[in-house]
Backbone as XML, in Angstrom:
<?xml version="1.0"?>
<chain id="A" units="angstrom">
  <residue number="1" name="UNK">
    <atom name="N" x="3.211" y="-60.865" z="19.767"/>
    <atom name="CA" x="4.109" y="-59.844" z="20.230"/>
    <atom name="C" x="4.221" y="-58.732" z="19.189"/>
  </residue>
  <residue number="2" name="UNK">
    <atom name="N" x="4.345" y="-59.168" z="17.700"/>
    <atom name="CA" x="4.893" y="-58.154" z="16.903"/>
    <atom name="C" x="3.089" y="-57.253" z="17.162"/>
  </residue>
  <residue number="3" name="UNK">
    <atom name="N" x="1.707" y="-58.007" z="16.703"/>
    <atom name="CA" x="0.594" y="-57.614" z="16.503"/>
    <atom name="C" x="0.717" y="-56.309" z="17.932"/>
  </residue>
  <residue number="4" name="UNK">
    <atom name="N" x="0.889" y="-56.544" z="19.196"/>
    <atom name="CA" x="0.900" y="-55.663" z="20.690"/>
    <atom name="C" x="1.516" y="-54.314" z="20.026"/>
  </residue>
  <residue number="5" name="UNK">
    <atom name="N" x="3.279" y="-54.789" z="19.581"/>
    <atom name="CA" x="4.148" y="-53.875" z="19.841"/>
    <atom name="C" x="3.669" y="-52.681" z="18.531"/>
  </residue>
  <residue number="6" name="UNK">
    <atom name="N" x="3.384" y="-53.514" z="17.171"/>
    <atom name="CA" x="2.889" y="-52.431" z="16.119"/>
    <atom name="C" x="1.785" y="-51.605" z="16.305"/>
  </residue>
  <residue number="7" name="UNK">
    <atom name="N" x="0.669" y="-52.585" z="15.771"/>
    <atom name="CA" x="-0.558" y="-51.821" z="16.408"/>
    <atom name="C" x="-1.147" y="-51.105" z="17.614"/>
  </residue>
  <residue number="8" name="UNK">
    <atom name="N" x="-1.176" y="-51.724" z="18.563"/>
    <atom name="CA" x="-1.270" y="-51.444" z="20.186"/>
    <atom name="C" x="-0.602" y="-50.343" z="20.278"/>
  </residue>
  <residue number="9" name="UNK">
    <atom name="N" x="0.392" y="-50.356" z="20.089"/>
    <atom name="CA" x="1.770" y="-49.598" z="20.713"/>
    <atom name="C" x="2.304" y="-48.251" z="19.625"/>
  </residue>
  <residue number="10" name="UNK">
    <atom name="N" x="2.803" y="-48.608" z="18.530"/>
    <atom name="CA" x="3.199" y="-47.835" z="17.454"/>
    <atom name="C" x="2.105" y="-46.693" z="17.158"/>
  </residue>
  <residue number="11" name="UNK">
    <atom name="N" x="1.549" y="-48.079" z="16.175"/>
    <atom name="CA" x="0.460" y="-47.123" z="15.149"/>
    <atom name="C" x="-0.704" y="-46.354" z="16.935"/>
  </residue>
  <residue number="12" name="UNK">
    <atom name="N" x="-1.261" y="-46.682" z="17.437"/>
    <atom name="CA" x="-1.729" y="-46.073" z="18.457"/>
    <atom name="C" x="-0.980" y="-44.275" z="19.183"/>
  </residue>
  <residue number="13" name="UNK">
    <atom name="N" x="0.139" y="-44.435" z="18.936"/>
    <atom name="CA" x="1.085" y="-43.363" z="19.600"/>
    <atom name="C" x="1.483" y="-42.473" z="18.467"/>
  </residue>
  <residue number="14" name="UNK">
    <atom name="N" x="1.470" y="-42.958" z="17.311"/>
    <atom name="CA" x="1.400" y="-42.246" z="16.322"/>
    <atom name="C" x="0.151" y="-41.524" z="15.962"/>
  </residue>
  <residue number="15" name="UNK">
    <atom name="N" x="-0.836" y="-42.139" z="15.636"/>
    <atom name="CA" x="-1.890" y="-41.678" z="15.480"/>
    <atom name="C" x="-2.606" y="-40.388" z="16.942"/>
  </residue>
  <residue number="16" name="UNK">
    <atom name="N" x="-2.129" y="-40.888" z="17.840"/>
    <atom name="CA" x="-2.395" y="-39.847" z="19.222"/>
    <atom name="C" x="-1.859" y="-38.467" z="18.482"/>
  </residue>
  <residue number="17" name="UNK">
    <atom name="N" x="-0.432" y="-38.926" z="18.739"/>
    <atom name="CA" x="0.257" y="-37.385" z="18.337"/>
    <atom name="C" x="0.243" y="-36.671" z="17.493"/>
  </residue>
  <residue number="18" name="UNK">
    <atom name="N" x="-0.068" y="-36.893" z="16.227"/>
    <atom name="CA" x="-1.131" y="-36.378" z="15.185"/>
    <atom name="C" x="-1.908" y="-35.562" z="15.557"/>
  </residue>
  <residue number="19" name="UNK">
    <atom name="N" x="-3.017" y="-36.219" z="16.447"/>
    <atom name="CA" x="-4.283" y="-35.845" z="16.254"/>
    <atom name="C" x="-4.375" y="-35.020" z="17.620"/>
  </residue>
  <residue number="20" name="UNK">
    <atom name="N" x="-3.561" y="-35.084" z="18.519"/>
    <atom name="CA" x="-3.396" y="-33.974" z="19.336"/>
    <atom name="C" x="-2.863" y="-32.319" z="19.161"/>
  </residue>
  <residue number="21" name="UNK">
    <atom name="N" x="-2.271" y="-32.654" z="18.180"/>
    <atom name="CA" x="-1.709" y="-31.090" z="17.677"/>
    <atom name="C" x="-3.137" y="-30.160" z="17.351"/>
  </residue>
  <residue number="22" name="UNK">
    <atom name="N" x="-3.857" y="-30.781" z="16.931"/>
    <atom name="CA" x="-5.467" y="-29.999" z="16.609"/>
    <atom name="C" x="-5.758" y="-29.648" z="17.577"/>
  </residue>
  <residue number="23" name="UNK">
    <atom name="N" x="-6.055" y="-30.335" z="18.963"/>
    <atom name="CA" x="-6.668" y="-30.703" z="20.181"/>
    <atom name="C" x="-5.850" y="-29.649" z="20.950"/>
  </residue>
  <residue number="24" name="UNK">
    <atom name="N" x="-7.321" y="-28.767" z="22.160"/>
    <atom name="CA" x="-6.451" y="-28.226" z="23.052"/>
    <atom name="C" x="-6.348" y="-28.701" z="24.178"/>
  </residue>
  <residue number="25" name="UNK">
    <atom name="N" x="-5.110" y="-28.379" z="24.414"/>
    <atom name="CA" x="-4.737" y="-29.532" z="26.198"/>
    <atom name="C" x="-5.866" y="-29.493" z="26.730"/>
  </residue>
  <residue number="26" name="UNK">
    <atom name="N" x="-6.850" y="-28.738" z="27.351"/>
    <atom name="CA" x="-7.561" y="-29.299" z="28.044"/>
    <atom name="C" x="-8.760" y="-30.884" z="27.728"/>
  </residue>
  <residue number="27" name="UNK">
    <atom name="N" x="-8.872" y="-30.626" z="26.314"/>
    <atom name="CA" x="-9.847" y="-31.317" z="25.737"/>
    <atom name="C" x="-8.545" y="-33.090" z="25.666"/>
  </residue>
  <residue number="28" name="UNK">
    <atom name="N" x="-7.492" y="-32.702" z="25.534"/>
    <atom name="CA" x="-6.787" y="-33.844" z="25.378"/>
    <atom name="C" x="-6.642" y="-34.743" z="27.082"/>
  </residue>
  <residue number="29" name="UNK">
    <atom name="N" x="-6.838" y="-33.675" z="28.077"/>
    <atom name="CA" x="-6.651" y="-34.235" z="29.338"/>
    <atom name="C" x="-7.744" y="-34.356" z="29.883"/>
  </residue>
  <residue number="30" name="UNK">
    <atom name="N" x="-9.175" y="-33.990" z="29.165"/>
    <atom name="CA" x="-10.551" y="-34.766" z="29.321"/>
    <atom name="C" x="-10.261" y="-36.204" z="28.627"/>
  </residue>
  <residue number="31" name="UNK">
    <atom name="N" x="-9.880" y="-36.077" z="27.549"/>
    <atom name="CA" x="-9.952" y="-37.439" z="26.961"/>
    <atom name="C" x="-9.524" y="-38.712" z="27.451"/>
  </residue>
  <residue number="32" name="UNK">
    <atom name="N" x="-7.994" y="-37.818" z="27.928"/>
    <atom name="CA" x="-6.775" y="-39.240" z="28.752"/>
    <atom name="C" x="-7.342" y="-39.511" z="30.029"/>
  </residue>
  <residue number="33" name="UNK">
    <atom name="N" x="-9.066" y="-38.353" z="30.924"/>
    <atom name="CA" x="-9.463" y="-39.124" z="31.941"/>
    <atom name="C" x="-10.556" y="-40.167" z="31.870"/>
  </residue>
  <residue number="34" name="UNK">
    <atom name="N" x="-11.015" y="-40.040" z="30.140"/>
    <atom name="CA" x="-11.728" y="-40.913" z="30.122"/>
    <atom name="C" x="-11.301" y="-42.330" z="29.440"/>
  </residue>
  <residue number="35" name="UNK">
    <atom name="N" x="-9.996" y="-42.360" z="30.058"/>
    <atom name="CA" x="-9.620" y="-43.932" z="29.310"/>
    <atom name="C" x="-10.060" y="-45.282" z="30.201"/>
  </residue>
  <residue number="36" name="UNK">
    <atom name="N" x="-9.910" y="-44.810" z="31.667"/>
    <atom name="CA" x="-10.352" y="-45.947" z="32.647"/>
    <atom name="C" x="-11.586" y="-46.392" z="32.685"/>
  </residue>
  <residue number="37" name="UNK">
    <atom name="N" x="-13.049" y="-45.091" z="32.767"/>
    <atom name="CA" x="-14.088" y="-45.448" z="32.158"/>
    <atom name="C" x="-14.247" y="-46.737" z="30.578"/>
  </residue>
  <residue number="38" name="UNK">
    <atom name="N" x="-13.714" y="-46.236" z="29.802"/>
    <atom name="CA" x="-13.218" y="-47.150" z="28.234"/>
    <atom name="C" x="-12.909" y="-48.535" z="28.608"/>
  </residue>
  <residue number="39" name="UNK">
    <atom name="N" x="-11.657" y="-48.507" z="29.554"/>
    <atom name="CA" x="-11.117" y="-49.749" z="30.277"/>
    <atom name="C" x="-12.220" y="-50.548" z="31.032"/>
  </residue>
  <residue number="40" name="UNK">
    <atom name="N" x="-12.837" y="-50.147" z="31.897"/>
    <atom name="CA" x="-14.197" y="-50.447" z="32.411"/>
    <atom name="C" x="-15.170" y="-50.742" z="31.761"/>
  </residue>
  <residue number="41" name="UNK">
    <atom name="N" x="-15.962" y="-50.093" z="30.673"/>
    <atom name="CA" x="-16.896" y="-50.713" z="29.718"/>
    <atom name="C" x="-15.977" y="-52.240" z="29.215"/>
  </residue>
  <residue number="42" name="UNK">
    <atom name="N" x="-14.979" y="-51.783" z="28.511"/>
    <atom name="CA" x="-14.363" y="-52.712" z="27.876"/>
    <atom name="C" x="-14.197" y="-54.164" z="28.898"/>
  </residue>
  <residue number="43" name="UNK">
    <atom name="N" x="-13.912" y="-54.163" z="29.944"/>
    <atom name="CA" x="-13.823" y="-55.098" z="30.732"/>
    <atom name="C" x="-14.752" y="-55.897" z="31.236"/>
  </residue>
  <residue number="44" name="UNK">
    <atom name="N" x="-16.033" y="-54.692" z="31.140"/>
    <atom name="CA" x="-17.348" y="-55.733" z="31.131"/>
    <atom name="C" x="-18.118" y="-56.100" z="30.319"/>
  </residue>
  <residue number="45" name="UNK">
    <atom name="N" x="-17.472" y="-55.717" z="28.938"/>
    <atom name="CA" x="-18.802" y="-56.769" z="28.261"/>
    <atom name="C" x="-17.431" y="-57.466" z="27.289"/>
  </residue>
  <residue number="46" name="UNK">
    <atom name="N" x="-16.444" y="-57.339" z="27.729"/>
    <atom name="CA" x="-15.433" y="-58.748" z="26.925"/>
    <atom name="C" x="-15.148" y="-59.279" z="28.147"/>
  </residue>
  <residue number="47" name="UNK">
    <atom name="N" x="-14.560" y="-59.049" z="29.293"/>
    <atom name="CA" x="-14.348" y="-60.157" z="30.038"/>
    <atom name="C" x="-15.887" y="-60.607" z="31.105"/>
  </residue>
  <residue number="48" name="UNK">
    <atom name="N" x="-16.731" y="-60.098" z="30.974"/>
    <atom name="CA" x="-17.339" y="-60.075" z="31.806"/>
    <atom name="C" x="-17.382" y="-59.663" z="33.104"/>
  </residue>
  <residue number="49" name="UNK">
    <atom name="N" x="-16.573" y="-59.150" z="33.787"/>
    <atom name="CA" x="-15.894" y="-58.297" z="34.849"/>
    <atom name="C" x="-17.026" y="-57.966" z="35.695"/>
  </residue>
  <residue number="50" name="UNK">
    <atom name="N" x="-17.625" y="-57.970" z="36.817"/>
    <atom name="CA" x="-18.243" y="-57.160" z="37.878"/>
    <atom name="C" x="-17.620" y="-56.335" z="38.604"/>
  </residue>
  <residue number="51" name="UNK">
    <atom name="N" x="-18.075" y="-54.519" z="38.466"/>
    <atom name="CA" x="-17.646" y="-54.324" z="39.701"/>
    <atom name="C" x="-18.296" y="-53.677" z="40.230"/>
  </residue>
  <residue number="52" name="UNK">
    <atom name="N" x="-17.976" y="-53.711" z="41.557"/>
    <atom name="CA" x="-18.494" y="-53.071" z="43.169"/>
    <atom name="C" x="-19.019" y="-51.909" z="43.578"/>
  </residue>
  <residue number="53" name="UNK">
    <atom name="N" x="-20.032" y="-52.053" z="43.975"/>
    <atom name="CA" x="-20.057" y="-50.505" z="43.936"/>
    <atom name="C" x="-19.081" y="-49.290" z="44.699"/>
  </residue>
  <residue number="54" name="UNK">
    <atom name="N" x="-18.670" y="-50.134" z="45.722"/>
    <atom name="CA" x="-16.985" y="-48.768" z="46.236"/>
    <atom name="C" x="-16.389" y="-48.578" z="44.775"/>
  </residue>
  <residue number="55" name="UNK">
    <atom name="N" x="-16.322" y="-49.495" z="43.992"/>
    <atom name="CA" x="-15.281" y="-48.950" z="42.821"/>
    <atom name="C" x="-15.797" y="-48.087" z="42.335"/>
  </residue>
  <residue number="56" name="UNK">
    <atom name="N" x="-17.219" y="-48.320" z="41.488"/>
    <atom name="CA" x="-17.812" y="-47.437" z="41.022"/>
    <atom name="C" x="-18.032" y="-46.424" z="41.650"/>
  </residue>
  <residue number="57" name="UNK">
    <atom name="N" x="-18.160" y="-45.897" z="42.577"/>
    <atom name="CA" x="-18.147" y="-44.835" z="43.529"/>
    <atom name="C" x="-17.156" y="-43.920" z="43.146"/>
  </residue>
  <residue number="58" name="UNK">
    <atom name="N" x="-15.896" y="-44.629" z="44.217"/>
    <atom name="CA" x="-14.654" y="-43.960" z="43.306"/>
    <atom name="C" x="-13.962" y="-43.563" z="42.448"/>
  </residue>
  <residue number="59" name="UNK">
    <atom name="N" x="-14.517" y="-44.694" z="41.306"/>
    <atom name="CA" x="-14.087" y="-43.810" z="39.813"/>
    <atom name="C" x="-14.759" y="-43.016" z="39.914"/>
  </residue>
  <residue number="60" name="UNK">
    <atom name="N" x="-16.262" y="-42.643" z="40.330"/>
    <atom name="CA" x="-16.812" y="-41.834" z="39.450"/>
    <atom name="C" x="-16.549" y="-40.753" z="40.036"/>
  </residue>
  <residue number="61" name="UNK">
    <atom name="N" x="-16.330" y="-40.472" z="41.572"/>
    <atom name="CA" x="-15.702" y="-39.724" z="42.151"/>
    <atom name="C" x="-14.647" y="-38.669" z="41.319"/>
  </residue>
  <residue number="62" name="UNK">
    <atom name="N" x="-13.234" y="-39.663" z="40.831"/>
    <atom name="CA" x="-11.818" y="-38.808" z="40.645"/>
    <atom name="C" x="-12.362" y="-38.514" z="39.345"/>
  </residue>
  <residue number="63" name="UNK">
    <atom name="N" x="-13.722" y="-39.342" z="38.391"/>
    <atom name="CA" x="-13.405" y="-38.587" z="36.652"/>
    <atom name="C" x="-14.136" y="-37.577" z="37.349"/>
  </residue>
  <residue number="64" name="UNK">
    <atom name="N" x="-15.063" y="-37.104" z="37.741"/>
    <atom name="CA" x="-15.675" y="-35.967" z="37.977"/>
    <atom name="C" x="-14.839" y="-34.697" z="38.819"/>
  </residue>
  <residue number="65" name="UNK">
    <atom name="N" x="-14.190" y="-34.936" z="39.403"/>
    <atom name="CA" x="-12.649" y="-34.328" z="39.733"/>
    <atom name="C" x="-11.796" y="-33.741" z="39.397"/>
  </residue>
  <residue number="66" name="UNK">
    <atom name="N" x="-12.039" y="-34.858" z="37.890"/>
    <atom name="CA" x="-10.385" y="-34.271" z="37.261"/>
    <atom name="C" x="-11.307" y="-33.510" z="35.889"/>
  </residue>
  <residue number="67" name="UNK">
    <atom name="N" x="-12.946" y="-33.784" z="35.783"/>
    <atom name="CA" x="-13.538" y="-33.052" z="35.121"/>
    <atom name="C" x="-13.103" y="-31.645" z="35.276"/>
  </residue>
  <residue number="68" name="UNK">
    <atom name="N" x="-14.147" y="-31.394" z="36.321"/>
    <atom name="CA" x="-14.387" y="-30.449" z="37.132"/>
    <atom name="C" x="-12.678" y="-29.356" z="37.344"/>
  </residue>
  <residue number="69" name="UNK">
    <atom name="N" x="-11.531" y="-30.192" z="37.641"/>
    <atom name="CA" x="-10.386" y="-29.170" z="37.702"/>
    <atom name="C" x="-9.882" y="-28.909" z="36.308"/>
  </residue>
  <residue number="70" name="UNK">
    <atom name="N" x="-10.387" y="-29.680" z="35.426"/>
    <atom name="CA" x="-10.373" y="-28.995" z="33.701"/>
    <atom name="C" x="-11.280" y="-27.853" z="33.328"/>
  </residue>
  <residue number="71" name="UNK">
    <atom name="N" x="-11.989" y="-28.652" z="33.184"/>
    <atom name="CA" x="-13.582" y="-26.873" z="33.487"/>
    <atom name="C" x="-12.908" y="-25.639" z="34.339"/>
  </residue>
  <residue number="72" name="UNK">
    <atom name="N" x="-12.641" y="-26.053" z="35.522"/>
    <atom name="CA" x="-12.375" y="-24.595" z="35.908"/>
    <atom name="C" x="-10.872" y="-24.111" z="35.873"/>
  </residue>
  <residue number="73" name="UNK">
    <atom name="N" x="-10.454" y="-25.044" z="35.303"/>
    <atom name="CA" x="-8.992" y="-24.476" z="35.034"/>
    <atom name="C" x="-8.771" y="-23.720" z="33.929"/>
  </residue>
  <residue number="74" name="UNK">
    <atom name="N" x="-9.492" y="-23.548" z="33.091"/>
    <atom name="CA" x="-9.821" y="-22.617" z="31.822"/>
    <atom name="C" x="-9.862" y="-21.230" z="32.258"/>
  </residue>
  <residue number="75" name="UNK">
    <atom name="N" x="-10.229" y="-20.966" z="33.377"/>
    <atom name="CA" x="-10.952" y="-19.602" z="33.989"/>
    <atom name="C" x="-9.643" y="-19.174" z="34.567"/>
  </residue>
  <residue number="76" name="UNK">
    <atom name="N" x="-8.774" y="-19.160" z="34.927"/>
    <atom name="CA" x="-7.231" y="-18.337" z="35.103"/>
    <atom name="C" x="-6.353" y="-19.265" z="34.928"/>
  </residue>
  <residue number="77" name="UNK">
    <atom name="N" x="-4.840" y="-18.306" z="35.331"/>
    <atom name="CA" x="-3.841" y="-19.136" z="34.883"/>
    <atom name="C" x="-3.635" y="-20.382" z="35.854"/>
  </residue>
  <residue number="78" name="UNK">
    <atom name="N" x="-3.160" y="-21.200" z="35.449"/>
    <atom name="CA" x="-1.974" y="-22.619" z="36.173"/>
    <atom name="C" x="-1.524" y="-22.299" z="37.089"/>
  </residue>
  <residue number="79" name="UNK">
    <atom name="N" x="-1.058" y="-23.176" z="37.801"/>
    <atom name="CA" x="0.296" y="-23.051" z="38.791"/>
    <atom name="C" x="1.253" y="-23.338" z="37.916"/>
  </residue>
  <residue number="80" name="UNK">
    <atom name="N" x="0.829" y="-24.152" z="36.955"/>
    <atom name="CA" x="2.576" y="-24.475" z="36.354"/>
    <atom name="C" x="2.826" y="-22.953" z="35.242"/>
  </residue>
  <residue number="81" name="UNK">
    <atom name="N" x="1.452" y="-22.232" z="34.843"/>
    <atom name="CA" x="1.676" y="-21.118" z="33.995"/>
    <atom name="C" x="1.994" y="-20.135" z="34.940"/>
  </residue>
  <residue number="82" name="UNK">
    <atom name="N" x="1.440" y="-19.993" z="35.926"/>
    <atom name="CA" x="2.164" y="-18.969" z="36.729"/>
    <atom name="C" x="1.156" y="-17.883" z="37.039"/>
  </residue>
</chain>
């Protein structure tokens, strides 16, 4: 529990926020879409995990998605900028 809550948890969220202040949002919200990919490698060669190809489909679907609305979201403003 303590090993989860320090490392995992702490030092992990610390070290993010650090190293995001360098980082520009877009490059930080490429990064946070490539955590499920990460999760996915990681799942198959430690747990051994298979998956399907609908899954694979679909992930690869929304990262290319949420690529793609980063890329071109550079090129004018937000809705949330206005």
């Amino acid at each position: 529990m303590a090993i989860t809550s320090l490392l995992a948890t702490a030092f992990a969220f610390t070290v993010q926020s650090s190293a995001q202040q360098y980082t520009p949002a877009a490059h930080t919200a490429l990064i946070f879409a490539l955590e499920p990919l990460f999760a996915a490698i990681a799942s198959r060669l430690v747990g051994n995990e298979h998956l399907g190809a609908k899954v694979l489909i679909g992930s690869a679907l929304i990262l290319s998605g949420m690529v793609v609305s980063e890329i071109w979201a550079g090129e004018g403003p937000s809705a949330v900028e206005g």
